[in-house]
C-alpha positions in Angstrom: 0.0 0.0 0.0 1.6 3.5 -1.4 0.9 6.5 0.2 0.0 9.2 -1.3 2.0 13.2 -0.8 -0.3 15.1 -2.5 -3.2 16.9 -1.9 -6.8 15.3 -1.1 -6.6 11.4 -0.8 -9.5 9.2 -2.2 -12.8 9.6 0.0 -10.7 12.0 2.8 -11.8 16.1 2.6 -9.7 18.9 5.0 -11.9 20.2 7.7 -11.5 24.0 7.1 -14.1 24.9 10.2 -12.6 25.2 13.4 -14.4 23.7 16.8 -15.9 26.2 18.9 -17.4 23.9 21.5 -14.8 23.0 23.6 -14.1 27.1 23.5 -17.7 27.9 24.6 -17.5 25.4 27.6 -14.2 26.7 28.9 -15.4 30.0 28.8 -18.7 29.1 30.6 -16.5 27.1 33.1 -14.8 30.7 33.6 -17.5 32.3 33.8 -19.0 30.3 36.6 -15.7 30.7 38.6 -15.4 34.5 38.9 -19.5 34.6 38.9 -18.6 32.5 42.3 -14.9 34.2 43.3 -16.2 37.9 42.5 -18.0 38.4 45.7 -15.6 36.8 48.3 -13.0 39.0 46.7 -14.8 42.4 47.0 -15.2 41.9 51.3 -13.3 44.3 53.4 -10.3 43.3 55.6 -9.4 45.2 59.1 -6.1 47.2 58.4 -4.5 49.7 60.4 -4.3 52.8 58.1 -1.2 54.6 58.5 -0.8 58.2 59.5 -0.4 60.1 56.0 1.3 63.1 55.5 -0.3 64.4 52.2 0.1 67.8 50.8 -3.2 70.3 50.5 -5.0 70.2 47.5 -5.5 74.1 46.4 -9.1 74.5 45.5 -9.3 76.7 42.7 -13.0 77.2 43.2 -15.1 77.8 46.2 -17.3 74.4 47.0 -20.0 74.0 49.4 -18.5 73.0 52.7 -21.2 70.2 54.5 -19.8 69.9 58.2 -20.8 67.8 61.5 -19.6 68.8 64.5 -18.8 66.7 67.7 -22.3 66.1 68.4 -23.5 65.2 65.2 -25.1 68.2 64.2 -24.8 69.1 60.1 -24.3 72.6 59.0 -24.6 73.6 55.1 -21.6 76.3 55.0 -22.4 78.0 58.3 -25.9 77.3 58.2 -27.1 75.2 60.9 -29.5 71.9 59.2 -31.1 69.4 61.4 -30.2 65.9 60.2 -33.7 65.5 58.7 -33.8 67.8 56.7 -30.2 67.7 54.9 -31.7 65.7 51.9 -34.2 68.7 51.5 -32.1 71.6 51.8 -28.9 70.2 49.6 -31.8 69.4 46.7 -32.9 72.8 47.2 -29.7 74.6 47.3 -28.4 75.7 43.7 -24.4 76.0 43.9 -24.8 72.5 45.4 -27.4 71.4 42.6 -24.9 73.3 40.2 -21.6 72.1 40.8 -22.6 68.8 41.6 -20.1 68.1 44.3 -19.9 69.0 47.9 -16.9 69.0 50.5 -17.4 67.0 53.6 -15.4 68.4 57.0 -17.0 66.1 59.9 -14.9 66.2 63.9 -12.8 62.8 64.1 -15.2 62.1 66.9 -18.1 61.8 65.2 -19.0 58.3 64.4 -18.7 56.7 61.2 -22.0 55.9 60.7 -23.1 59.4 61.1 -20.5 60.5 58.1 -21.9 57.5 55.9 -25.6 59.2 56.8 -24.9 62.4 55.5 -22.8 61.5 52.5 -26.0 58.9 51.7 -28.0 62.5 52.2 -26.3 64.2 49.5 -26.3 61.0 47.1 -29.7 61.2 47.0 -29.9 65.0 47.2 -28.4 64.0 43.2 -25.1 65.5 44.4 -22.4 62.5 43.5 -19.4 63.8 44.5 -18.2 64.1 48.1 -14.5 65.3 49.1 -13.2 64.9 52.2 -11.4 67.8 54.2 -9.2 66.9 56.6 -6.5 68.5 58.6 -2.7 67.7 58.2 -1.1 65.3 59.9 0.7 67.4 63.4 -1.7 70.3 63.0 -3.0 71.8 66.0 -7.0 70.9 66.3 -9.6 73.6 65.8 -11.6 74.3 68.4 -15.2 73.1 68.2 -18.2 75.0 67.5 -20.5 76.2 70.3 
């Protein structure tokens, strides 16, 4: 029995199509494992931040300042707001409304739930962007308002 070297033996064609099954099911296999993996990874871990020493940020526009002071209570520039009614007032407030973005100075001893309460106030107020204002690093603390 010869065999033949040239093209297209007797009876035998060339597949010229590839396989895309075996593709499709790794891919599906993948897609099941970070479907599964995606929310284990995004979980927060307790770390001890480090102190940072971070140069100001020169604001070349005035912002709306949103403060809360040692006890909790909110203040729209220099404005006192009762918590209730931050939602209302930052929706009705045009530079806010305008720019779109508000700074957020809050005391270090206010809880973190109370921050997360009235950042979630100006989300809905349809103000997405908060900045934080903080005070450097080895600066001597501001007295608190009375």
């Amino acid at each position: 029995m010869a065999m033949s070297g040239g093209r297209g033996a007797p009876g035998r064609t060339t597949m010229s199509e590839i396989n895309v099954t075996p593709m499709v099911d790794v891919m599906l296999v993948l897609l099941i494992i970070f479907m599964v993996t995606a929310p284990l990874i995004q979980q927060g871990v307790k770390v001890n931040l480090p102190d940072a020493r971070a140069q100001p940020v020169e604001a070349t526009e005035k912002r709306l300042v949103l403060s809360v002071d040692r006890e909790g209570n909110t203040y729209i520039g220099d404005t006192p707001v009762p918590s209730d009614q931050l939602e209302e007032k930052l929706r009705a407030n045009a530079k806010a409304q305008a720019d779109k973005e508000i700074y957020l100075h809050a005391d270090r001893d206010v809880p973190y739930g109370a921050v997360v309460e009235v950042m979630a106030a100006a989300q809905r107020a349809g103000i997405p962007a908060v900045g934080m204002i903080t005070d450097p690093a080895g600066a001597p603390r501001k007295k608190d308002r009375r």
